[in-house]
VOGU-3710 file (C-alpha; in Angstrom, 3 decimals, decimal comma):
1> xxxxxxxxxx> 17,087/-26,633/-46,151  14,769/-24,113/-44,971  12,445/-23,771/-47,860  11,833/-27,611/-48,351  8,488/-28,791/-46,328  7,780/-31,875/-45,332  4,043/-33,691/-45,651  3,123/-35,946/-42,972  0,772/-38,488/-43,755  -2,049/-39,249/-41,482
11> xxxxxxxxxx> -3,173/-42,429/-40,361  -6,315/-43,584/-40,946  -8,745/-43,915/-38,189  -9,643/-47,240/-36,227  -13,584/-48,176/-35,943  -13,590/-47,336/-32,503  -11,769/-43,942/-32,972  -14,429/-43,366/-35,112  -17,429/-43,589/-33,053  -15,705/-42,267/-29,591
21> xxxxxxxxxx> -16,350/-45,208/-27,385  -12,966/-45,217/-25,999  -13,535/-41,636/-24,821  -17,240/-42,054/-23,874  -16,526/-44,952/-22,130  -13,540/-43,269/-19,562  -15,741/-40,137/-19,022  -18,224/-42,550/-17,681  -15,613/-44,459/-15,595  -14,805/-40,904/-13,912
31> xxxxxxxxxx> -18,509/-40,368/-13,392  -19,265/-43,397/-11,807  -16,158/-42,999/-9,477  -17,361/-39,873/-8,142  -21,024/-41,315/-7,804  -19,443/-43,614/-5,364  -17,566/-41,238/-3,302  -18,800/-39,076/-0,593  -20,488/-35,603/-0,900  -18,283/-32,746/-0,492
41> xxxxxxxxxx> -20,566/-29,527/-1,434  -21,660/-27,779/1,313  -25,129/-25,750/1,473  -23,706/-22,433/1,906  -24,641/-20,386/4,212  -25,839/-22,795/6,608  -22,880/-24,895/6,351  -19,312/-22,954/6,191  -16,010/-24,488/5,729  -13,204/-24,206/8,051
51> xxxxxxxxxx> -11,484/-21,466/7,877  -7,691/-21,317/8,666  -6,007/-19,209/11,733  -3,611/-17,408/9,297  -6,616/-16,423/7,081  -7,164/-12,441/6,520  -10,930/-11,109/6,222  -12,682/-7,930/6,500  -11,035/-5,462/8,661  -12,527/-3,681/11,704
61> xxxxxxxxxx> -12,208/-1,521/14,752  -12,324/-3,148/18,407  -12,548/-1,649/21,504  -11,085/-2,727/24,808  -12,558/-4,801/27,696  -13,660/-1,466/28,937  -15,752/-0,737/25,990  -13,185/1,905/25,401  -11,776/2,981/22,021  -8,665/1,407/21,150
71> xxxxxxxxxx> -7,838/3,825/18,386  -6,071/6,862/19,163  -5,824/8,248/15,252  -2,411/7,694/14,959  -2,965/7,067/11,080  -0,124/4,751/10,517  -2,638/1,842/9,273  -3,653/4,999/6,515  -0,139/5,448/6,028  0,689/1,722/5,136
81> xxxxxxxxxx> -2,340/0,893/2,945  -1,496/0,025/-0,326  -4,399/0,746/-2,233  -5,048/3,860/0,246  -8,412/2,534/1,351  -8,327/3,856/4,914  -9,219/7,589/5,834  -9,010/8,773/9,151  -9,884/12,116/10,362  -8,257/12,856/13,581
91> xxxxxxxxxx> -10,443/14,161/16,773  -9,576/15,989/20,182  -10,604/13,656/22,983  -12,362/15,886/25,771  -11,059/16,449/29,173  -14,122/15,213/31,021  -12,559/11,182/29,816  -10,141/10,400/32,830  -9,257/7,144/31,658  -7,826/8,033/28,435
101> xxxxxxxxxx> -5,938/11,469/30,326  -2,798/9,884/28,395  -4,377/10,051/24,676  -3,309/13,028/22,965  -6,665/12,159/20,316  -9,058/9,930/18,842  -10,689/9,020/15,304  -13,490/11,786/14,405  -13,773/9,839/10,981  -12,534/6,364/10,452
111> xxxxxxxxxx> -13,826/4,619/7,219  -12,420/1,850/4,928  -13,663/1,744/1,476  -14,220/-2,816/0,818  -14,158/-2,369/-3,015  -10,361/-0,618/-2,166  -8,983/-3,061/0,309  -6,877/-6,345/-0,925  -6,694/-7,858/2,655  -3,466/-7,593/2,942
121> xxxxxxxxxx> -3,385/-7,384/6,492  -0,641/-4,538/6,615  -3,523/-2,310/8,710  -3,480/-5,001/11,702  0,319/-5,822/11,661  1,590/-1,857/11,978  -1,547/-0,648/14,640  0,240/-0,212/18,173  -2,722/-0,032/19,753  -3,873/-3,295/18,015
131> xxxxxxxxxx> -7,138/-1,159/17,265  -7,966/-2,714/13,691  -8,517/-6,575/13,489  -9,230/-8,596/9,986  -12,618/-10,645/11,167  -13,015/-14,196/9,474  -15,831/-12,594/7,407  -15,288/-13,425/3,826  -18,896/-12,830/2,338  -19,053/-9,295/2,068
141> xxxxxxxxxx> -22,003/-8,400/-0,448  -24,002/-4,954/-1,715  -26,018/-4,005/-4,036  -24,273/-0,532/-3,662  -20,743/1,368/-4,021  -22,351/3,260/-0,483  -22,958/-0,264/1,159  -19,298/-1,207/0,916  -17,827/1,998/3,129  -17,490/1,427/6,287
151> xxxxxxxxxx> -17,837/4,353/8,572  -16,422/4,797/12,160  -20,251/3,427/14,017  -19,943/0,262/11,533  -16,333/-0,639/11,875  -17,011/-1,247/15,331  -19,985/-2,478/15,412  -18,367/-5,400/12,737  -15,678/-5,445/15,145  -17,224/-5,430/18,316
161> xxxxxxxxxx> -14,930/-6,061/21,359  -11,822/-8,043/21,889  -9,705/-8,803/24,634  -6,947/-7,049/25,689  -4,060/-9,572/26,790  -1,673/-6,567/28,596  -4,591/-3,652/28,903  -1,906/-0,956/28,095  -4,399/1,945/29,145  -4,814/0,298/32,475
171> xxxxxxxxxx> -0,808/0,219/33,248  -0,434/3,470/32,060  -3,240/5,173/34,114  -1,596/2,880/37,595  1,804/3,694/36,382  0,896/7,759/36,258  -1,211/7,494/39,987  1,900/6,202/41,062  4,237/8,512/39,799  1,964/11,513/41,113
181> xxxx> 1,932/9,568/44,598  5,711/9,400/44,733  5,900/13,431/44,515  3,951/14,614/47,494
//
């Protein structure tokens, strides 16, 4: 049975299968549909579409309220990156800043490398300090491999400043005047 073959015969065609009205004439039916419908492009940039709450975009640094950083170089967002686009170079924070007497350092460095990161929002979700946001920015465009790091001055200055629902620094600094009160 398995070396006997089998010839199909084909049918001839019709007139009209011939000269492809059918199929002209449905392509046209779908064109005039969508004539008749309303526009849906939008004339990018001006016009933007809505973008959803859960969406992830470009990340960035924020500082607090106080226009203090909110980064404290604790390199766990370097640690979790998957495609290890984050680089952090820790920094001593100097003596002479009395609000942050309870932050053992700060970022020296802090750059993200755009043509690394897969927004994959793993950066935001492990930073205690909630230091590093993903902005709704998804038009991120160069015309260099230079243009697309991010350094420490740009981060923030994408980021900008966000607010600061339980101002940790704030409690901590009350919470310590407090505590040296209580001894004397």
């Amino acid at each position: 049975m398995a070396g006997k073959t089998r010839a199909i015969e084909r049918t001839p065609l019709s007139l009209s299968e011939k000269t492809y009205l059918p199929q002209i004439v449905n392509g046209l039916k779908t064109t005039f549909s969508n004539i008749l419908k309303p526009n849906v492009t939008l004339q990018y940039p001006e016009e933007r579409p809505v973008i959803s709450e859960s969406y992830r975009g470009v990340p960035t640094l924020v500082r607090d309220p106080n226009g203090r950083e909110k980064c404290v170089s604790c390199q766990l967002c370097e640690f979790v990156c998957p495609p290890k686009a984050i680089r952090i170079t820790p920094g001593e924070i100097s003596d002479s800043e009395e609000d942050r007497v309870h932050v053992e350092k700060g970022p020296k460095e802090f750059e993200i490398n755009m043509l690394r990161c897969i927004y994959c929002g793993f950066c935001q979700e492990v930073c205690p300090e909630e230091a590093i946001w993903l902005q709704e920015d998804y038009s991120v465009s160069g015309y260099s491999r230079e243009e697309f790091l991010n350094n420490k001055d740009r981060l923030y200055e994408l980021g900008g400043t966000m607010p600061d629902n339980h101002y940790k620094w704030d409690k901590k600094k009350e919470a310590e005047l407090n505590g040296h009160e209580g001894h004397h």
